[in-house]
mmCIF file of the N, C-alpha and C atoms, coordinates in Angstrom:
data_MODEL
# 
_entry.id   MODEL 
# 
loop_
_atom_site.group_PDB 
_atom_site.id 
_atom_site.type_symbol 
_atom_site.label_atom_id 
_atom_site.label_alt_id 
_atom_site.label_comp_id 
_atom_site.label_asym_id 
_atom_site.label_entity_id 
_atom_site.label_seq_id 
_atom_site.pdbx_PDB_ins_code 
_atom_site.Cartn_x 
_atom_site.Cartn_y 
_atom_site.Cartn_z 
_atom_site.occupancy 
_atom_site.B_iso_or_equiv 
_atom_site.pdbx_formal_charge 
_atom_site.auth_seq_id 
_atom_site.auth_comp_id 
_atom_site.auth_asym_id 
_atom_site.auth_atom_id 
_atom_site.pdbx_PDB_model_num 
ATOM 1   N N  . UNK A 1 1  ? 0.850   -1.171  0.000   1.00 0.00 ? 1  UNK A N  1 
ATOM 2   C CA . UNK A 1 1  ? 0.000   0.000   0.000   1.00 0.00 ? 1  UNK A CA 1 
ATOM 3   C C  . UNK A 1 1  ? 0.901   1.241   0.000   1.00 0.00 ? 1  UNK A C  1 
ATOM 4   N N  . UNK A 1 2  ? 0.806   2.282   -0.659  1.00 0.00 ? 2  UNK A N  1 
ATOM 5   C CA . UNK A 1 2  ? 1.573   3.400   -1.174  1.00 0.00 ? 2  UNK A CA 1 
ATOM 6   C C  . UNK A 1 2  ? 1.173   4.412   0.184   1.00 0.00 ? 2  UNK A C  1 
ATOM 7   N N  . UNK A 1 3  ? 2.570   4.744   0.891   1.00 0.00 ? 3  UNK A N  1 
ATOM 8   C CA . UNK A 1 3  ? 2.307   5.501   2.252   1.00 0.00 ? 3  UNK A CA 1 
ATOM 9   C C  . UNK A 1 3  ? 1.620   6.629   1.854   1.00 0.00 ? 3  UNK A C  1 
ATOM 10  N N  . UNK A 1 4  ? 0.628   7.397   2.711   1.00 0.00 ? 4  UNK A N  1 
ATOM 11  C CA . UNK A 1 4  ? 0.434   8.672   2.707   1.00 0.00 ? 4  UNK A CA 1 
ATOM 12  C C  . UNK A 1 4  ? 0.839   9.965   2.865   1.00 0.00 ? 4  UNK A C  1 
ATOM 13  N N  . UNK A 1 5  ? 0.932   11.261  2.736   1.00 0.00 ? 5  UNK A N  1 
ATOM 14  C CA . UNK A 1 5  ? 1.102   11.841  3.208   1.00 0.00 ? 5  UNK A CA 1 
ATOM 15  C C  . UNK A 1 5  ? 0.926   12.558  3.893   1.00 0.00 ? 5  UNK A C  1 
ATOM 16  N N  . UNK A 1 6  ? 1.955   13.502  5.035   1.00 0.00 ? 6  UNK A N  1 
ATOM 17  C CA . UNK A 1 6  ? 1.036   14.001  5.654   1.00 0.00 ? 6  UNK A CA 1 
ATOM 18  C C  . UNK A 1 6  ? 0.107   15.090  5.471   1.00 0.00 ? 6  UNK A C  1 
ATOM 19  N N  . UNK A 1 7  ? 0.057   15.729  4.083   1.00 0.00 ? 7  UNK A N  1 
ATOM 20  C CA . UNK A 1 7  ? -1.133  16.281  4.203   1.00 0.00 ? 7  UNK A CA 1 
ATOM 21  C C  . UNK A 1 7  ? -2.302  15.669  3.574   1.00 0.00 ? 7  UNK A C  1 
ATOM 22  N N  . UNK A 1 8  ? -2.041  14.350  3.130   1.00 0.00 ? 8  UNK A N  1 
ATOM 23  C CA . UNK A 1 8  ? -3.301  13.592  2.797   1.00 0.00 ? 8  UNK A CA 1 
ATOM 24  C C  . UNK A 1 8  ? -3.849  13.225  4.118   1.00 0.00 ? 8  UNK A C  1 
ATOM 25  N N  . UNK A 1 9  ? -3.027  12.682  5.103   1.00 0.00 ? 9  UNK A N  1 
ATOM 26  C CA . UNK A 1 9  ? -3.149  11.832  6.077   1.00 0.00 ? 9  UNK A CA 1 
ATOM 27  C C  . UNK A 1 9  ? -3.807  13.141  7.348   1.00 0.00 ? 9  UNK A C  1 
ATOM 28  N N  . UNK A 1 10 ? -3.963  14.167  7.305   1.00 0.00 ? 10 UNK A N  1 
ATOM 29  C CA . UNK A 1 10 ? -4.711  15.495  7.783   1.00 0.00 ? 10 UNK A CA 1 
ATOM 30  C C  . UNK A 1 10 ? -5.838  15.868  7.047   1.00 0.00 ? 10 UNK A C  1 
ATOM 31  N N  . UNK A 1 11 ? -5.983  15.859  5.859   1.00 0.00 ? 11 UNK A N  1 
ATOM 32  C CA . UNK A 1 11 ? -6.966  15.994  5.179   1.00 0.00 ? 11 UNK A CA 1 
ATOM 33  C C  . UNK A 1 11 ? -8.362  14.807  4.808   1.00 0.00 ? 11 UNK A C  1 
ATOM 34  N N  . UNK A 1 12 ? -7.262  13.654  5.232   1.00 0.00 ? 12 UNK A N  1 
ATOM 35  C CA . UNK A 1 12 ? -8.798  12.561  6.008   1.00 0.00 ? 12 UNK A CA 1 
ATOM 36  C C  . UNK A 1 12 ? -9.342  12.751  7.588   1.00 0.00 ? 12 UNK A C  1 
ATOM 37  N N  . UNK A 1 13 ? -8.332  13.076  8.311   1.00 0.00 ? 13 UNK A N  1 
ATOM 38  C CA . UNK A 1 13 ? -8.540  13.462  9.745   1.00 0.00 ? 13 UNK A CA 1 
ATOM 39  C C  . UNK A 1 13 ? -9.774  14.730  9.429   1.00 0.00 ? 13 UNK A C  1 
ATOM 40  N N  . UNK A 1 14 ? -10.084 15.180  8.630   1.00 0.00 ? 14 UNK A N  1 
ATOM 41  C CA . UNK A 1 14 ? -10.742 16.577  8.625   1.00 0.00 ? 14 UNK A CA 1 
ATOM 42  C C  . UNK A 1 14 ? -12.182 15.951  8.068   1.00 0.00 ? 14 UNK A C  1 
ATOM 43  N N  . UNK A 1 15 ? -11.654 15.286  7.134   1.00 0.00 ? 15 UNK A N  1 
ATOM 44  C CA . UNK A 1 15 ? -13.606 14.597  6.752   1.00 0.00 ? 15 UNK A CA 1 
ATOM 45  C C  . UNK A 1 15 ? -13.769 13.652  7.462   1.00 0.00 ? 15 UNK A C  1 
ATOM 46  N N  . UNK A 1 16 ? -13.268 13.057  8.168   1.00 0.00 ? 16 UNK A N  1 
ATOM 47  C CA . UNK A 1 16 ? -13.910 12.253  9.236   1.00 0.00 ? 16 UNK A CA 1 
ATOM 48  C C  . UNK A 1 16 ? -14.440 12.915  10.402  1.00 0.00 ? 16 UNK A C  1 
ATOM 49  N N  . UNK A 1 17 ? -13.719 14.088  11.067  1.00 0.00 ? 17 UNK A N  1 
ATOM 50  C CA . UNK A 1 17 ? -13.872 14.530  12.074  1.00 0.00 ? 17 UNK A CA 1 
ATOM 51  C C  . UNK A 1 17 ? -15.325 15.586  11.482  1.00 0.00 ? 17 UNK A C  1 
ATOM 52  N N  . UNK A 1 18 ? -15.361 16.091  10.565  1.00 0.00 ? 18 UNK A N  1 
ATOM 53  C CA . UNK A 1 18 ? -16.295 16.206  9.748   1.00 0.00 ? 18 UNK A CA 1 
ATOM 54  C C  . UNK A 1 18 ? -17.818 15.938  9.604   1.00 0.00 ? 18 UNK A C  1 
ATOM 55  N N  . UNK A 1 19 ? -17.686 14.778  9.434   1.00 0.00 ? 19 UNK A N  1 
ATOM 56  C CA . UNK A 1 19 ? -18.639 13.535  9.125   1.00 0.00 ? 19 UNK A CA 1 
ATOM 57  C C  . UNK A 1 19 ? -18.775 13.435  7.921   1.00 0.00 ? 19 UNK A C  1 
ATOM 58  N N  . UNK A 1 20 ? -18.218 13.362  7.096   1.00 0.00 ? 20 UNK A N  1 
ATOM 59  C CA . UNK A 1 20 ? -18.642 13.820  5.461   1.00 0.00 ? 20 UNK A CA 1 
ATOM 60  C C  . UNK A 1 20 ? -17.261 12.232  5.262   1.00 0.00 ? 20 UNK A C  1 
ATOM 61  N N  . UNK A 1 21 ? -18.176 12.079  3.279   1.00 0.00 ? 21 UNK A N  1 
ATOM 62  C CA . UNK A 1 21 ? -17.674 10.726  3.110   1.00 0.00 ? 21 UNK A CA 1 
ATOM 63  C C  . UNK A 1 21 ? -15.829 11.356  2.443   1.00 0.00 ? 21 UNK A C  1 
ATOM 64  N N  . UNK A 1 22 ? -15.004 10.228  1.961   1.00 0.00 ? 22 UNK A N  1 
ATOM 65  C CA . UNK A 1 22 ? -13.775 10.767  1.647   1.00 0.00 ? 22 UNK A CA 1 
ATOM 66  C C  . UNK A 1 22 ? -13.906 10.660  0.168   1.00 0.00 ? 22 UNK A C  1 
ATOM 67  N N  . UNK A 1 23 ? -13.160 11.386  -0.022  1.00 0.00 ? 23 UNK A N  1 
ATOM 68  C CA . UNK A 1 23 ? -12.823 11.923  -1.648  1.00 0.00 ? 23 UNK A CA 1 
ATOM 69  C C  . UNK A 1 23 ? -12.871 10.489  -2.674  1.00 0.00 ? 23 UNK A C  1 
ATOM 70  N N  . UNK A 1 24 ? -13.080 10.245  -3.743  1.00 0.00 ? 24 UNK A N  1 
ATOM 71  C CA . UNK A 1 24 ? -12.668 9.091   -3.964  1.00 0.00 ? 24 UNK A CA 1 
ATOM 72  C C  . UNK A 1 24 ? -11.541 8.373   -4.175  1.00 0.00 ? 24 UNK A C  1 
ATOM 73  N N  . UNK A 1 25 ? -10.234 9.766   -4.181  1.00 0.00 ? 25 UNK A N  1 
ATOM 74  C CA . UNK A 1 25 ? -9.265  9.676   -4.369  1.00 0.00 ? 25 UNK A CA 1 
ATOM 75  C C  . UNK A 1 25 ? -8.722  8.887   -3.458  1.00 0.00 ? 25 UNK A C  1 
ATOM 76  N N  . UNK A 1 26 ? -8.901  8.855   -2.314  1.00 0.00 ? 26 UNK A N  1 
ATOM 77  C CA . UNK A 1 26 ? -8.756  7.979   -1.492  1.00 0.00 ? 26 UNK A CA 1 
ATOM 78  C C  . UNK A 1 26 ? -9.065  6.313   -0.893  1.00 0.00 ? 26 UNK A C  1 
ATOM 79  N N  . UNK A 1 27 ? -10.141 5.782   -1.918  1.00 0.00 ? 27 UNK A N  1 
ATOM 80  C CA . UNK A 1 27 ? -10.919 4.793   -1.774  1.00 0.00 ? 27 UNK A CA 1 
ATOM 81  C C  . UNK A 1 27 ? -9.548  3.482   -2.016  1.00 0.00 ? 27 UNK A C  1 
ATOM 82  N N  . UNK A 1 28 ? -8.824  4.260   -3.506  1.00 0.00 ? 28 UNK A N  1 
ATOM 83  C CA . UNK A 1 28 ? -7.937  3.366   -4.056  1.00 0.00 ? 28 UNK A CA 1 
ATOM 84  C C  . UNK A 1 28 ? -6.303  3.393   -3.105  1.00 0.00 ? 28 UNK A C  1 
ATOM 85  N N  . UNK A 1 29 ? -6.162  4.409   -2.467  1.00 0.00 ? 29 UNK A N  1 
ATOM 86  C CA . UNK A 1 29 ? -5.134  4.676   -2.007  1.00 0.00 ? 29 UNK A CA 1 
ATOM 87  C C  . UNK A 1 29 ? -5.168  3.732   -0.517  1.00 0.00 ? 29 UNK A C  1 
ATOM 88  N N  . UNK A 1 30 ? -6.125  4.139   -0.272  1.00 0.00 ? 30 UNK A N  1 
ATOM 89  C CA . UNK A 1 30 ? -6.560  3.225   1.214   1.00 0.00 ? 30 UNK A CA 1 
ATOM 90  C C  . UNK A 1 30 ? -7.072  1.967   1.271   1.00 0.00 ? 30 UNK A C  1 
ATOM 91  N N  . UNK A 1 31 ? -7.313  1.009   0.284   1.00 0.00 ? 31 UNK A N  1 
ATOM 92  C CA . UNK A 1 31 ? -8.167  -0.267  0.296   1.00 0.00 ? 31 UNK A CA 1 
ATOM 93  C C  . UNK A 1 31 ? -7.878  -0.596  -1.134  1.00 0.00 ? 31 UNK A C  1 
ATOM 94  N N  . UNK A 1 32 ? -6.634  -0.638  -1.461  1.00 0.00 ? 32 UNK A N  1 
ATOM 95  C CA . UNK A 1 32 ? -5.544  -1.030  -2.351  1.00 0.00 ? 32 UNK A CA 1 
ATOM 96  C C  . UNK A 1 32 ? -6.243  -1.037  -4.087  1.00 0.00 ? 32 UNK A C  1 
ATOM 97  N N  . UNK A 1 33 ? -5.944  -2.345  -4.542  1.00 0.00 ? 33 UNK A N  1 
ATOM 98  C CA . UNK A 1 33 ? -7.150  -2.030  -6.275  1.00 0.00 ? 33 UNK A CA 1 
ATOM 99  C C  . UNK A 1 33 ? -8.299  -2.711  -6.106  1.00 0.00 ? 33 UNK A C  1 
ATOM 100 N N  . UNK A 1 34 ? -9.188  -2.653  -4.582  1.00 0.00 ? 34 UNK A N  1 
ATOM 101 C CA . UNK A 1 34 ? -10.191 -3.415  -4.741  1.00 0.00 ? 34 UNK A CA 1 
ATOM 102 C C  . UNK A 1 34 ? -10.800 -2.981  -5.498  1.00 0.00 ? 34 UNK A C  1 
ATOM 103 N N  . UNK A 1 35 ? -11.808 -3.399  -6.449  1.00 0.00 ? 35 UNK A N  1 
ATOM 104 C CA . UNK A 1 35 ? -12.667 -2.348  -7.359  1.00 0.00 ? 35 UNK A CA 1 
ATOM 105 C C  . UNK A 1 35 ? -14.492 -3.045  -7.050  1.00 0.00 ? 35 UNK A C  1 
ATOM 106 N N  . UNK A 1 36 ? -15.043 -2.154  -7.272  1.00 0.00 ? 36 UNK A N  1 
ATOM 107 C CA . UNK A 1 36 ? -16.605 -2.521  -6.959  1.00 0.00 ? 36 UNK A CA 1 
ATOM 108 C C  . UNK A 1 36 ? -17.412 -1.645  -7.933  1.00 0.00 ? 36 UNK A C  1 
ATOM 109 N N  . UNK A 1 37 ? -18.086 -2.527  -8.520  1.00 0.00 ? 37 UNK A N  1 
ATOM 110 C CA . UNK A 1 37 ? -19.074 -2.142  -9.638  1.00 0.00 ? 37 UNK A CA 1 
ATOM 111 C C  . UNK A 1 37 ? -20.605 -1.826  -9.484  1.00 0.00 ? 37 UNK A C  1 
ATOM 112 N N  . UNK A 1 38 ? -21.351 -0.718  -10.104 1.00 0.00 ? 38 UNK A N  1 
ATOM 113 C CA . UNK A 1 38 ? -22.358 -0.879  -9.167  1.00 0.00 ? 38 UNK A CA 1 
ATOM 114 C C  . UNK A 1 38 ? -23.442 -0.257  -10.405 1.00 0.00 ? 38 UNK A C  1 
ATOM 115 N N  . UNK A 1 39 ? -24.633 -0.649  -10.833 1.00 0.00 ? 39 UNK A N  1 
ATOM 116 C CA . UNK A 1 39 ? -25.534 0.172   -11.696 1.00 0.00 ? 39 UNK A CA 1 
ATOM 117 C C  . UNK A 1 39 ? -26.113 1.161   -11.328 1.00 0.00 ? 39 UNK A C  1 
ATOM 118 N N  . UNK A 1 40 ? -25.882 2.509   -12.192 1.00 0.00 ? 40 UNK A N  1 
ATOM 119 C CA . UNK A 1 40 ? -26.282 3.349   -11.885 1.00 0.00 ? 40 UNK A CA 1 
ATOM 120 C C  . UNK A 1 40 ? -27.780 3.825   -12.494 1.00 0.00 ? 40 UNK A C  1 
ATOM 121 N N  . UNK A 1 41 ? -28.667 4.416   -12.516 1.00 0.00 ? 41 UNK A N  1 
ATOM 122 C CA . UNK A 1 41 ? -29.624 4.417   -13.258 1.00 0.00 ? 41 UNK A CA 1 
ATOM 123 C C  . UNK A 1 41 ? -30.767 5.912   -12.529 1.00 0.00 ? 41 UNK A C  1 
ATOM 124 N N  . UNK A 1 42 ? -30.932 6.809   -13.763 1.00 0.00 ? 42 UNK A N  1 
ATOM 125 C CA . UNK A 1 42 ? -32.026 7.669   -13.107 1.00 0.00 ? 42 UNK A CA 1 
ATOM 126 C C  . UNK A 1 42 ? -33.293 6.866   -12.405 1.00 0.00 ? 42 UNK A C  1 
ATOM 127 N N  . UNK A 1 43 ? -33.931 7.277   -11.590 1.00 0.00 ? 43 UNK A N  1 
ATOM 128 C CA . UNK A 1 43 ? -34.994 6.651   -10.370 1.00 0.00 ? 43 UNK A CA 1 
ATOM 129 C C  . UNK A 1 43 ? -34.344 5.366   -9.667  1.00 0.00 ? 43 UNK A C  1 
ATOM 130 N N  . UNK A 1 44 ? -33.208 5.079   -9.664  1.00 0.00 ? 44 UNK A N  1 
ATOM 131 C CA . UNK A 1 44 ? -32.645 3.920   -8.501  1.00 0.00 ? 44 UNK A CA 1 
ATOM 132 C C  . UNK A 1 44 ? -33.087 4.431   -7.326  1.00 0.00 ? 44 UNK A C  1 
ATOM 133 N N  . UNK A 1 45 ? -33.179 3.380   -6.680  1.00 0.00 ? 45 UNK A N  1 
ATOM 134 C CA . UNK A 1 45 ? -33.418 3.287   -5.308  1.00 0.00 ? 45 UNK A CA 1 
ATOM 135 C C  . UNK A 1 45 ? -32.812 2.453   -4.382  1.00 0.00 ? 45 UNK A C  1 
ATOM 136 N N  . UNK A 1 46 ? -32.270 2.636   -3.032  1.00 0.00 ? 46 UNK A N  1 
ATOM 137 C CA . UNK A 1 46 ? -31.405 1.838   -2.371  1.00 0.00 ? 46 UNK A CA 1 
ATOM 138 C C  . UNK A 1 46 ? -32.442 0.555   -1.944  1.00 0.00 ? 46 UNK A C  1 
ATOM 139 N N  . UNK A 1 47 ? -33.656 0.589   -2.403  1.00 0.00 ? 47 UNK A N  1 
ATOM 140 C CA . UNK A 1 47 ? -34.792 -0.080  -1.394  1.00 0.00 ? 47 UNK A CA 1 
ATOM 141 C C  . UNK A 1 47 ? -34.678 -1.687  -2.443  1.00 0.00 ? 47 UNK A C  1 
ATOM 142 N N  . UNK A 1 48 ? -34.163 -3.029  -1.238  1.00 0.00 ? 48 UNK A N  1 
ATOM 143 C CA . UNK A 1 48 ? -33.970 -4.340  -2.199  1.00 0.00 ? 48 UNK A CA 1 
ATOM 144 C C  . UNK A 1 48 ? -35.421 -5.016  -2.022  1.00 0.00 ? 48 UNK A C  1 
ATOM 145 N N  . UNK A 1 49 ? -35.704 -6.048  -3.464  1.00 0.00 ? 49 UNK A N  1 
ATOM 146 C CA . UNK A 1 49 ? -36.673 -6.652  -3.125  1.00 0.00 ? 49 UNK A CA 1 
ATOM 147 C C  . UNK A 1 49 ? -36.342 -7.946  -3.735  1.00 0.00 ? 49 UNK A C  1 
ATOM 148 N N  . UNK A 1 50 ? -36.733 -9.363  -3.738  1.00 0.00 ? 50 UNK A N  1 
ATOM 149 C CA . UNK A 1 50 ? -36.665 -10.229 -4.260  1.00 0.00 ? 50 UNK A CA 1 
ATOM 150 C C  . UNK A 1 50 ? -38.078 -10.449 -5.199  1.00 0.00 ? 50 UNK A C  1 
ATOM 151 N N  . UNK A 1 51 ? -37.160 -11.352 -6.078  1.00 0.00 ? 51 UNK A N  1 
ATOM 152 C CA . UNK A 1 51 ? -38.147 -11.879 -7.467  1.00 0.00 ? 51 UNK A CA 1 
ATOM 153 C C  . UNK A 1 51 ? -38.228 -12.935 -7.312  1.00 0.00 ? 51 UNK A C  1 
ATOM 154 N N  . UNK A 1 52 ? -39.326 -14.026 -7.306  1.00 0.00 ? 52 UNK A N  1 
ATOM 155 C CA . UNK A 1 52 ? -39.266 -15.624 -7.146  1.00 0.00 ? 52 UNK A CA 1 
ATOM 156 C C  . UNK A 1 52 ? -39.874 -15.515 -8.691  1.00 0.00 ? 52 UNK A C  1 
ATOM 157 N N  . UNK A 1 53 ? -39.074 -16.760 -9.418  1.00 0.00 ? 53 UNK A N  1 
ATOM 158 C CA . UNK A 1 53 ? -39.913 -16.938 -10.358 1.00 0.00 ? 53 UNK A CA 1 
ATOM 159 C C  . UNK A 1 53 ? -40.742 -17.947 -10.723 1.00 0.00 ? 53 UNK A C  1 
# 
């Protein structure tokens, strides 16, 4: 994992202390090349339901 610096490593201290989410720049820097895919779509909704068929 590629060290931080310290003014990266202050500038997460600030959105956390914050409450606000982190940059995305940080997603890859901090939690290495995980990658996560996700559909985006006008009217999505976080709300899950199942389909039986």
């Amino acid at each position: 994992m590629p060290r931080l610096t310290e003014q990266e490593q202050q500038e997460i201290v600030r959105f956390i202390e914050a409450d606000r989410l982190l940059p995305e720049k940080y997603r890859f820097l901090l939690f290495e090349d995980k990658w996560e895919v996700e559909l985006v779509w006008n009217g999505k909704t976080s709300e899950v339901c199942n389909i039986w068929l």
